[in-house]
MOPAC internal coordinates of N, CA, C and O (Angstrom, degrees):
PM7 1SCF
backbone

  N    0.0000 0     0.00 0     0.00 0    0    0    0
  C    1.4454 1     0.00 0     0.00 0    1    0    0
  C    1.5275 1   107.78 1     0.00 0    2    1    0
  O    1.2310 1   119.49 1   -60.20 1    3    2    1
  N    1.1635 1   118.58 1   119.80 1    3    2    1
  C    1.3051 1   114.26 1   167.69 1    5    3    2
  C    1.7764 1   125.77 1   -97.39 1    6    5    3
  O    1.2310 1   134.27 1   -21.11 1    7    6    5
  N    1.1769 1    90.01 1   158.89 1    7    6    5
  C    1.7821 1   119.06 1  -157.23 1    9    7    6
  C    1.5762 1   117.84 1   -32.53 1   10    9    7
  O    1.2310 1   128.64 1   139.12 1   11   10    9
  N    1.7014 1   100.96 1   -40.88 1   11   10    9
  C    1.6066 1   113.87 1   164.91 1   13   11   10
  C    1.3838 1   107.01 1   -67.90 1   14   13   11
  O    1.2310 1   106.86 1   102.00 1   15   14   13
  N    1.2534 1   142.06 1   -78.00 1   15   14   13
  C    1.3752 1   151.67 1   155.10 1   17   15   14
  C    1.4627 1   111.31 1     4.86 1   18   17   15
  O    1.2310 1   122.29 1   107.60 1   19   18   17
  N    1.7866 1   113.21 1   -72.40 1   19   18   17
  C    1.1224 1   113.88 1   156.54 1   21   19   18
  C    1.5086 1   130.56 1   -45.96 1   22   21   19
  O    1.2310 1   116.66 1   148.78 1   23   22   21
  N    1.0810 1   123.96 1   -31.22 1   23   22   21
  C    1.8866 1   122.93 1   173.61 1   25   23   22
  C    1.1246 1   108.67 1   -95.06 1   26   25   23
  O    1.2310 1   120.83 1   165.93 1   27   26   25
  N    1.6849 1   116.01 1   -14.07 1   27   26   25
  C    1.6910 1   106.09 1   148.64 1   29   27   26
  C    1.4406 1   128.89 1   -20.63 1   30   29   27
  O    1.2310 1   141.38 1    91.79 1   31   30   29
  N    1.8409 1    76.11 1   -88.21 1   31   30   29
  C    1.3697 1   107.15 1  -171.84 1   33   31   30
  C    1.2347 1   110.79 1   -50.96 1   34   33   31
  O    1.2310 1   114.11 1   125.03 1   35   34   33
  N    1.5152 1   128.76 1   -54.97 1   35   34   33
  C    1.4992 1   124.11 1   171.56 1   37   35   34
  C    1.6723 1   127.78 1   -50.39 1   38   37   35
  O    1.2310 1   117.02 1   153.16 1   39   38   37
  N    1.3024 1   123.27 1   -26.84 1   39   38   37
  C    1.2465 1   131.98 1   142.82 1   41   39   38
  C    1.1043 1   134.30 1   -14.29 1   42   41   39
  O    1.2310 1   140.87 1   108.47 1   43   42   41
  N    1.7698 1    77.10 1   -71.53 1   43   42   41
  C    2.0272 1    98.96 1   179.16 1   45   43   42
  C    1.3922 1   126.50 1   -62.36 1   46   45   43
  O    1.2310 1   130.80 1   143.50 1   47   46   45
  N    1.5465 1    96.76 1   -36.50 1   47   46   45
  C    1.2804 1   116.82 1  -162.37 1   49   47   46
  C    1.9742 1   112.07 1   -79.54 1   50   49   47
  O    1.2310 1   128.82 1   147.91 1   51   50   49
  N    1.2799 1   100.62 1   -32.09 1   51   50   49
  C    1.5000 1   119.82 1   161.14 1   53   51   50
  C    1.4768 1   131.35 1   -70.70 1   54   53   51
  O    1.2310 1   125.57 1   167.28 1   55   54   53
  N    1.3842 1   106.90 1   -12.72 1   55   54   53
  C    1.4206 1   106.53 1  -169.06 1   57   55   54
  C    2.0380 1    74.87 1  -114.02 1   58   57   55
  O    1.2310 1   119.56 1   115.98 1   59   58   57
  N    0.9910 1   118.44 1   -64.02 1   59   58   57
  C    1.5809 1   106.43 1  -171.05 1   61   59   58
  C    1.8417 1   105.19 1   -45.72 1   62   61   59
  O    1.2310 1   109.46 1   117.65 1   63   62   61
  N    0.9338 1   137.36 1   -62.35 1   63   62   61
  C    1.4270 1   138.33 1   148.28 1   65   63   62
  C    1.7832 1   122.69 1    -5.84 1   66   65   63
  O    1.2310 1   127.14 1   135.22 1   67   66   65
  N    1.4412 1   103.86 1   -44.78 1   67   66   65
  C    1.3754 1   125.81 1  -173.34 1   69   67   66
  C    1.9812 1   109.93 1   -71.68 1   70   69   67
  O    1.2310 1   138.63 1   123.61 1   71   70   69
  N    1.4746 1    81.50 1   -56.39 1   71   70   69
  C    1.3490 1   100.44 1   176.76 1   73   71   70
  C    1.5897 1   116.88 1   -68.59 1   74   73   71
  O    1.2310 1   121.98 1   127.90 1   75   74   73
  N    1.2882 1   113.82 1   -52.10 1   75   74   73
  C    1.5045 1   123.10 1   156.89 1   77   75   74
  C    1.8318 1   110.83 1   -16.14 1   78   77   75
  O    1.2310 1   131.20 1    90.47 1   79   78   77
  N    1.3470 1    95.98 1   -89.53 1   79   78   77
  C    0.8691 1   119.62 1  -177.30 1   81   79   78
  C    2.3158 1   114.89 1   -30.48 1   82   81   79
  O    1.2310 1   134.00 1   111.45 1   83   82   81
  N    1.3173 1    90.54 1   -68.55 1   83   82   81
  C    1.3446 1    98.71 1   171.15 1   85   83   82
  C    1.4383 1   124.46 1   -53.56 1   86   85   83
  O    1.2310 1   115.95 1   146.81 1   87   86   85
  N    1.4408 1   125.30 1   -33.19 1   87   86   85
  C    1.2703 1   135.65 1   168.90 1   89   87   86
  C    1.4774 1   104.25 1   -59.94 1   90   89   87
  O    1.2310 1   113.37 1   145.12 1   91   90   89
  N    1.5523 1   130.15 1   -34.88 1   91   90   89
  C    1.6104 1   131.85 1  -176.82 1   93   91   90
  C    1.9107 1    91.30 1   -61.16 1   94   93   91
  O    1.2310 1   117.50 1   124.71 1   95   94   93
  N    1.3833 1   122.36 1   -55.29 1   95   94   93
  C    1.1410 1   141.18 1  -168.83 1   97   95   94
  C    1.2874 1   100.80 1   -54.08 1   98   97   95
  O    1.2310 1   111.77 1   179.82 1   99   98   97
  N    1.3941 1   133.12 1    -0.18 1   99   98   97
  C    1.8161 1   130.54 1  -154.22 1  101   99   98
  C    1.6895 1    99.09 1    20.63 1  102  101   99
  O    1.2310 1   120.69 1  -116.66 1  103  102  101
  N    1.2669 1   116.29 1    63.34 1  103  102  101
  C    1.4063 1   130.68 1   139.02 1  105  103  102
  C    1.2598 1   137.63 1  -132.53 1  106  105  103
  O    1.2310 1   122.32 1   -48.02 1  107  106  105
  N    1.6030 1   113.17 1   131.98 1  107  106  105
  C    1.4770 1   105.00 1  -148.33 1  109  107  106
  C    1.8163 1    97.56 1   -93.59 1  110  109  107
  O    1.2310 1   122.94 1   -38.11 1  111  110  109
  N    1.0218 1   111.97 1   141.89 1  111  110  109
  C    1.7569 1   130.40 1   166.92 1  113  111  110
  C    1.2043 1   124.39 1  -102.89 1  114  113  111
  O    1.2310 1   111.89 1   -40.84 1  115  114  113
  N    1.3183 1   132.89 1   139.16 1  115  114  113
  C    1.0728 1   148.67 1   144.35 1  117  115  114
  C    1.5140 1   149.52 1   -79.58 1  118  117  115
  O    1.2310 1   114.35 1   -68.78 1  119  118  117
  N    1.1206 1   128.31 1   111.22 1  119  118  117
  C    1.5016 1   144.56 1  -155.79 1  121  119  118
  C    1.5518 1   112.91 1   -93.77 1  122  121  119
  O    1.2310 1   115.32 1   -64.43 1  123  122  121
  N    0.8456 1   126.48 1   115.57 1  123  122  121
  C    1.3844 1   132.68 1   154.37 1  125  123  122
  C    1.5064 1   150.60 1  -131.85 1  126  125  123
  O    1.2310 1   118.74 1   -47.24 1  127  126  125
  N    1.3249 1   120.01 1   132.76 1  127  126  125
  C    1.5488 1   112.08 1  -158.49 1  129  127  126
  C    1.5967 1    96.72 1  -122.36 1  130  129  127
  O    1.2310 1   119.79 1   137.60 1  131  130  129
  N    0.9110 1   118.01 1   -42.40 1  131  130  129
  C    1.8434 1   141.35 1  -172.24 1  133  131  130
  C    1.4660 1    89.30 1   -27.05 1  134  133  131
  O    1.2310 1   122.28 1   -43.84 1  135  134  133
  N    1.4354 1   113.25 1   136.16 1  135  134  133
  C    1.4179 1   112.12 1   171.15 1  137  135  134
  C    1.7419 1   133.85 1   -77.95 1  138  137  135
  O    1.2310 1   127.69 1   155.14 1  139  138  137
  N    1.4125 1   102.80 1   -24.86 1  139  138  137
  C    1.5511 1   115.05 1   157.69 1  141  139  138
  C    1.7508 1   106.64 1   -68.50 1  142  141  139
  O    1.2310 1   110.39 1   102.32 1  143  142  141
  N    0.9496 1   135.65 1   -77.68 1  143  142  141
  C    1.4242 1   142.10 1   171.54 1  145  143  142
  C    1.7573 1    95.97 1   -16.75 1  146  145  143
  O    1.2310 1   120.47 1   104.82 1  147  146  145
  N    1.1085 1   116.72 1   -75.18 1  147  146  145
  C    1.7277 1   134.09 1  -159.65 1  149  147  146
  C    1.8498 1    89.12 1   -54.78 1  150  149  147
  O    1.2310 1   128.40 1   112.70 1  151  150  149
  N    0.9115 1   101.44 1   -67.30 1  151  150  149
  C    1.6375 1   114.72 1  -179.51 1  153  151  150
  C    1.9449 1   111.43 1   -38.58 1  154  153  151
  O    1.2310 1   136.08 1   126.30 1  155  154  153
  N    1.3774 1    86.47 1   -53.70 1  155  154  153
  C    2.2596 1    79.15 1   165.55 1  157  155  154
  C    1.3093 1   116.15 1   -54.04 1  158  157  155
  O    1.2310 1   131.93 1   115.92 1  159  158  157
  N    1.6731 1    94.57 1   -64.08 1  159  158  157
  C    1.3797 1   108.23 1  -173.09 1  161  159  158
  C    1.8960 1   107.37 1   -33.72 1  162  161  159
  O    1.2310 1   117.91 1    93.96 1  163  162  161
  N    0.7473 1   121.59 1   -86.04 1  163  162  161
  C    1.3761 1   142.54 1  -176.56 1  165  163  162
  C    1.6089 1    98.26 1   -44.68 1  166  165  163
  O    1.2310 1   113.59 1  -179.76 1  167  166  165
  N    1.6444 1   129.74 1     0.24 1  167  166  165
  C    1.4813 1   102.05 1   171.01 1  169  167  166
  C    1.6014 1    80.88 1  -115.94 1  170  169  167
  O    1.2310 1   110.12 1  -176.19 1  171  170  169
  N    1.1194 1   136.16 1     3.81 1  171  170  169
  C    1.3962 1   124.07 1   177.16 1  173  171  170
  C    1.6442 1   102.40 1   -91.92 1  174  173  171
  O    1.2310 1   126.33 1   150.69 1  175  174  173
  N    1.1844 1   105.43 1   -29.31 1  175  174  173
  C    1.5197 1   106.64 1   169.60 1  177  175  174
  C    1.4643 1   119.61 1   -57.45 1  178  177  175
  O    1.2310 1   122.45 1   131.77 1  179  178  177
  N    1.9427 1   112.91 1   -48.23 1  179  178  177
  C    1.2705 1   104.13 1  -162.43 1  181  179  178
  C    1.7146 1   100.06 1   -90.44 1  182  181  179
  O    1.2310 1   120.61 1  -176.17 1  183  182  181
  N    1.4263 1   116.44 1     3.83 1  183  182  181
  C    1.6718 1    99.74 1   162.19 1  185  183  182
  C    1.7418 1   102.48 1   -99.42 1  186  185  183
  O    1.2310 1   115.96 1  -164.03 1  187  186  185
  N    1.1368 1   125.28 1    15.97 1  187  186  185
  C    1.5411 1   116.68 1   164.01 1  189  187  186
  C    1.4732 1    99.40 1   -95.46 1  190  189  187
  O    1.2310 1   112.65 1   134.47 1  191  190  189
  N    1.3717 1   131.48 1   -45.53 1  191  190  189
  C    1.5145 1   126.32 1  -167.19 1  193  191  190
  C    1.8616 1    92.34 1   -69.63 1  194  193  191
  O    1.2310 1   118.99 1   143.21 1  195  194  193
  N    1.6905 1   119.53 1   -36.79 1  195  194  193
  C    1.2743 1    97.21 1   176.35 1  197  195  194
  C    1.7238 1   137.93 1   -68.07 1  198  197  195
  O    1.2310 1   127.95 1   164.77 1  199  198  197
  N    1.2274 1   102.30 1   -15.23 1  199  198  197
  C    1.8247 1   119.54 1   156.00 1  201  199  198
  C    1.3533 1   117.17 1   -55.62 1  202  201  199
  O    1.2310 1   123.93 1   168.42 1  203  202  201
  N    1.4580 1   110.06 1   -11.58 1  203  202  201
  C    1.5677 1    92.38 1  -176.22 1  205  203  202
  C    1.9235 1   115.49 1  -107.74 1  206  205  203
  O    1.2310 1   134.14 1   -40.43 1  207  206  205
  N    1.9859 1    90.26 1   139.57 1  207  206  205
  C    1.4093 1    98.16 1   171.59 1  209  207  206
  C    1.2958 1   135.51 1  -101.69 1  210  209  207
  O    1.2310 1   120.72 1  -174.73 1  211  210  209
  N    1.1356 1   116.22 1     5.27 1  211  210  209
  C    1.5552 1   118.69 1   175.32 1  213  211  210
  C    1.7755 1   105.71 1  -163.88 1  214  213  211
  O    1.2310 1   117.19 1   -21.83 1  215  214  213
  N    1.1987 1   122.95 1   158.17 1  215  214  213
  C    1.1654 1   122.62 1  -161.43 1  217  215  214
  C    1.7128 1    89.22 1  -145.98 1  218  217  215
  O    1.2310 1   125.20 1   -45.32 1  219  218  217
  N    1.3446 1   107.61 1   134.68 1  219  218  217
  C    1.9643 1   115.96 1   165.46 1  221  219  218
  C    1.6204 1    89.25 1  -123.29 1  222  221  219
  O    1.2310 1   128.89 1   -26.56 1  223  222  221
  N    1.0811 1   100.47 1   153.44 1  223  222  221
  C    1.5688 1   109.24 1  -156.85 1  225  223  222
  C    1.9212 1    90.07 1  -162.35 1  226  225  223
  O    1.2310 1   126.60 1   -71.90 1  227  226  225
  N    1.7555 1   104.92 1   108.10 1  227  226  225
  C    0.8746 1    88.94 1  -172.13 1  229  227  226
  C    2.0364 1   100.38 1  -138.22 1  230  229  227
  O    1.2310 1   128.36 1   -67.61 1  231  230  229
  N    1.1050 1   101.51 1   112.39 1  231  230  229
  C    1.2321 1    89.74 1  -155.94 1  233  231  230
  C    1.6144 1   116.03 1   -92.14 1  234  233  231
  O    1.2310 1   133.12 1   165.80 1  235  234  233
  N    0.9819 1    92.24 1   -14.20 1  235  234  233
  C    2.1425 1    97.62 1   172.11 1  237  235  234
  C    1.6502 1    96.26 1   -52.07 1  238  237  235
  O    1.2310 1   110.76 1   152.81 1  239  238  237
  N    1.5124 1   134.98 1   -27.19 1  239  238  237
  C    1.7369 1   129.68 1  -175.78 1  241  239  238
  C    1.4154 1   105.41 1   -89.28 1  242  241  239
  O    1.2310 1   116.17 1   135.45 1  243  242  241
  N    1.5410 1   124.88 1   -44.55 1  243  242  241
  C    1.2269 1   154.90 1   177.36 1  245  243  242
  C    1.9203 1    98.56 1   113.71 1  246  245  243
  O    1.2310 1   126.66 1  -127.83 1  247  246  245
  N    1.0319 1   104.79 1    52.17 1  247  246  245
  C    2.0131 1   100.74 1  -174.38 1  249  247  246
  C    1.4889 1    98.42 1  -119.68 1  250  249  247
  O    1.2310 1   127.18 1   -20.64 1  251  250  249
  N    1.5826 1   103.80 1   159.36 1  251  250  249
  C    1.0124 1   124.39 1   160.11 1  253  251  250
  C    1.3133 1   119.90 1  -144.34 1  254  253  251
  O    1.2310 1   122.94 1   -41.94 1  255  254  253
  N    1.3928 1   111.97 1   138.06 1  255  254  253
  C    1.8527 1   105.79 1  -170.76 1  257  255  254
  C    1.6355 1   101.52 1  -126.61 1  258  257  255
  O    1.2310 1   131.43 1   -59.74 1  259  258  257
  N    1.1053 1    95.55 1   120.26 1  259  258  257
  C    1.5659 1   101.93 1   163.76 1  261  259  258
  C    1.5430 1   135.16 1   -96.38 1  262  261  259
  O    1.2310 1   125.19 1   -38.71 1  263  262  261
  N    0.7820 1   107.63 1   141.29 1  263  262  261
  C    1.7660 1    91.06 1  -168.83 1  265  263  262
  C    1.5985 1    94.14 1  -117.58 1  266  265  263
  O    1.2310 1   126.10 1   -49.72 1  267  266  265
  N    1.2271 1   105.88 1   130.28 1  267  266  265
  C    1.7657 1   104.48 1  -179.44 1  269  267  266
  C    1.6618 1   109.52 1   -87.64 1  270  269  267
  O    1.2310 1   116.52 1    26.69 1  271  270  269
  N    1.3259 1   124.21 1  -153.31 1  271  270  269
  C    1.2293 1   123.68 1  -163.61 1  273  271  270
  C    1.7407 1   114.30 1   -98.21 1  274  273  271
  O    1.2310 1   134.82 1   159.86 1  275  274  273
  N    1.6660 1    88.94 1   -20.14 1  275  274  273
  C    1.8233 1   103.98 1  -171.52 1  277  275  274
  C    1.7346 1    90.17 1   -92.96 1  278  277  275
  O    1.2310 1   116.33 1  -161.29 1  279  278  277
  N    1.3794 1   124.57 1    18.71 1  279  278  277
  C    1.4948 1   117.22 1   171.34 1  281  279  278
  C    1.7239 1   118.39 1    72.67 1  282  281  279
  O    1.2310 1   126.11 1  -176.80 1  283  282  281
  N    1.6192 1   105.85 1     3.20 1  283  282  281
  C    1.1480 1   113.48 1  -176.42 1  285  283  282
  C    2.0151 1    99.01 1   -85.84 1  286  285  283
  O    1.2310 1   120.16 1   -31.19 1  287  286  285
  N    1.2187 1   117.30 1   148.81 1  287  286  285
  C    1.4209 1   138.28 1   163.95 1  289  287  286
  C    1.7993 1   131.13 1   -83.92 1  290  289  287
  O    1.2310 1   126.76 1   -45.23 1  291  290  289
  N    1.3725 1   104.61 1   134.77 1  291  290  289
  C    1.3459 1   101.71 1  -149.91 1  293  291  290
  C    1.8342 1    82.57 1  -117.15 1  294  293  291
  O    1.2310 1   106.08 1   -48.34 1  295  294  293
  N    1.3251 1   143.44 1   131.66 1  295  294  293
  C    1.2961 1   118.52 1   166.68 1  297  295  294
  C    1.7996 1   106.87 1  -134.00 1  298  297  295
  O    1.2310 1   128.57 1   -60.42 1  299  298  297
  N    1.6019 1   101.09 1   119.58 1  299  298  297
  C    1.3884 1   122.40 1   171.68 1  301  299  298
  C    1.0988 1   124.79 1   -85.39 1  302  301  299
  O    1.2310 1   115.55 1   -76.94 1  303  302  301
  N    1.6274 1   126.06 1   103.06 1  303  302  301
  C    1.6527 1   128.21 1   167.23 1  305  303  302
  C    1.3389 1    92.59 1   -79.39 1  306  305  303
  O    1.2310 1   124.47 1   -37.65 1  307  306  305
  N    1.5669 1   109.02 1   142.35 1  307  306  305
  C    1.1741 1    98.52 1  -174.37 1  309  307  306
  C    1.8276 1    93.86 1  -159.61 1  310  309  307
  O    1.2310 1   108.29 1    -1.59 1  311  310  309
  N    0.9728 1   139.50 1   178.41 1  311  310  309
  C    1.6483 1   121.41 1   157.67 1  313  311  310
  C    1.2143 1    95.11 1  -119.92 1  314  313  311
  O    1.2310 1   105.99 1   147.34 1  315  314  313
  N    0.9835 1   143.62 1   -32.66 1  315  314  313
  C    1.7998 1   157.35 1   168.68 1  317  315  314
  C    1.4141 1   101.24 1   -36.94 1  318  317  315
  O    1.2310 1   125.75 1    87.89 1  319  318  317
  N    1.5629 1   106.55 1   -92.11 1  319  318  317
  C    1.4713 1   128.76 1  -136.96 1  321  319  318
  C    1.3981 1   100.47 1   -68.62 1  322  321  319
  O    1.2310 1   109.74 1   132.51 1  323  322  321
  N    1.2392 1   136.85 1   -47.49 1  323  322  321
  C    1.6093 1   116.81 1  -172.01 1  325  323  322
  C    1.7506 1   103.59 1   -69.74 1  326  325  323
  O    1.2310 1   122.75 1   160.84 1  327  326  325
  N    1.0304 1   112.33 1   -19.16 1  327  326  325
  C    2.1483 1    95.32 1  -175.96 1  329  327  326
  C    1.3742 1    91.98 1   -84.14 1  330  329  327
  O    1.2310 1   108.96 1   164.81 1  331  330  329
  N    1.7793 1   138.28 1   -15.19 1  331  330  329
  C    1.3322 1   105.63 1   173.55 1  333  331  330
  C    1.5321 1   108.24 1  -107.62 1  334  333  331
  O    1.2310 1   120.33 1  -162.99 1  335  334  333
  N    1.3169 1   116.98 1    17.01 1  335  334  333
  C    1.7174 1   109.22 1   165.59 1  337  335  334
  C    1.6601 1   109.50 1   -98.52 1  338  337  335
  O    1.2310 1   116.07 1   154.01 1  339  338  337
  N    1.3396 1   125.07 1   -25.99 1  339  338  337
  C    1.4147 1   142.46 1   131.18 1  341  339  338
  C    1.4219 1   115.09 1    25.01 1  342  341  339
  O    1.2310 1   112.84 1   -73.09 1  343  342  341
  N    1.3448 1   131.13 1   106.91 1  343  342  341
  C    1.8643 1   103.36 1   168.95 1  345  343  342
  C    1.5206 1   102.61 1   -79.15 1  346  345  343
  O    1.2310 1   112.52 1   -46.15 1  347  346  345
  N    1.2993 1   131.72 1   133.85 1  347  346  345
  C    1.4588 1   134.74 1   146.51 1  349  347  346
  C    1.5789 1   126.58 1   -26.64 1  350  349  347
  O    1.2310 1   123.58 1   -59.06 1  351  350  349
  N    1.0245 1   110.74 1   120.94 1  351  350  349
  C    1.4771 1   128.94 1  -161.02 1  353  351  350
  C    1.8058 1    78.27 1   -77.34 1  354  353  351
  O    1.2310 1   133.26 1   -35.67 1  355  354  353
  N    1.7113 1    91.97 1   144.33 1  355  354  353
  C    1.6087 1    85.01 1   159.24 1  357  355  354
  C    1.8931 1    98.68 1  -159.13 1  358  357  355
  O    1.2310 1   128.02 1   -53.58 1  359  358  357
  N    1.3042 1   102.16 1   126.42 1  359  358  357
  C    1.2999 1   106.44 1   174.97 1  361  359  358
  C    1.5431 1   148.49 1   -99.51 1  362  361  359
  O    1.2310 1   136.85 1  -154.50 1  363  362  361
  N    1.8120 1    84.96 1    25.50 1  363  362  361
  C    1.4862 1    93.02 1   154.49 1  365  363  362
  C    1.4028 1   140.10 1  -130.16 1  366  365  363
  O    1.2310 1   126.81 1   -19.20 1  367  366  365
  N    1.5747 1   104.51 1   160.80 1  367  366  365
  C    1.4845 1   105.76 1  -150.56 1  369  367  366
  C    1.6471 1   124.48 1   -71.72 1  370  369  367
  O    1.2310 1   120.73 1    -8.17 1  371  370  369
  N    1.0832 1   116.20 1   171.83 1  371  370  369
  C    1.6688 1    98.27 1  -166.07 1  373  371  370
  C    1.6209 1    91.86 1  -120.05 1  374  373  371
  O    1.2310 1   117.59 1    -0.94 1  375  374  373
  N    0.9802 1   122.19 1   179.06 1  375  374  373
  C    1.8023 1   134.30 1  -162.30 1  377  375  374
  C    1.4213 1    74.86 1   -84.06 1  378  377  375
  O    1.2310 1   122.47 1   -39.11 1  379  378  377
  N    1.9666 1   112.87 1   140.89 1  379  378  377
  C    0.9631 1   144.82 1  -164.17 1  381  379  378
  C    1.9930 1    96.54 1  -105.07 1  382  381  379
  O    1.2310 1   120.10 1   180.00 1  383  382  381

């Protein structure tokens, strides 16, 4: 199986899962792969990530909270995203 194939299938298998899941919730979801569709999506995304002014990023919970500019709160479970918004620990010392 190769590597694309494989993130196919995991794709698929995550978004059917996703939806699953939300339908238990009697809430309905929406799926999309279509490359025009994906392509909005993702510019409505990058003017929502551009609203935002401060970020707590806390990854020992797996969350991330964004706070946009109108003071409204954005909150990401995520296992990913807070260890890479994270500053890097670094333990050595700098000239005194």
């Amino acid at each position: 199986m190769s590597e694309q194939t494989g993130n196919e299938a995991r794709i698929e298998e995550a978004t059917a899962r996703i939806v699953e899941l939300e339908a238990e919730l009697e809430a309905s979801g929406t799926t999309t792969r279509e490359a025009a569709e994906l392509a909005r999506v993702k510019t409505l995304l990058h003017d929502w990530v551009e609203s935002v002014v401060a970020v707590v990023a806390t990854p020992g919970v797996g969350r991330a909270v964004l706070i946009h500019d109108n003071g409204t709160e954005s909150r990401i479970a995520s296992p990913e995203l807070p260890f890479r918004l994270a500053v890097p620990v670094s333990f050595e010392r700098g000239e005194s």
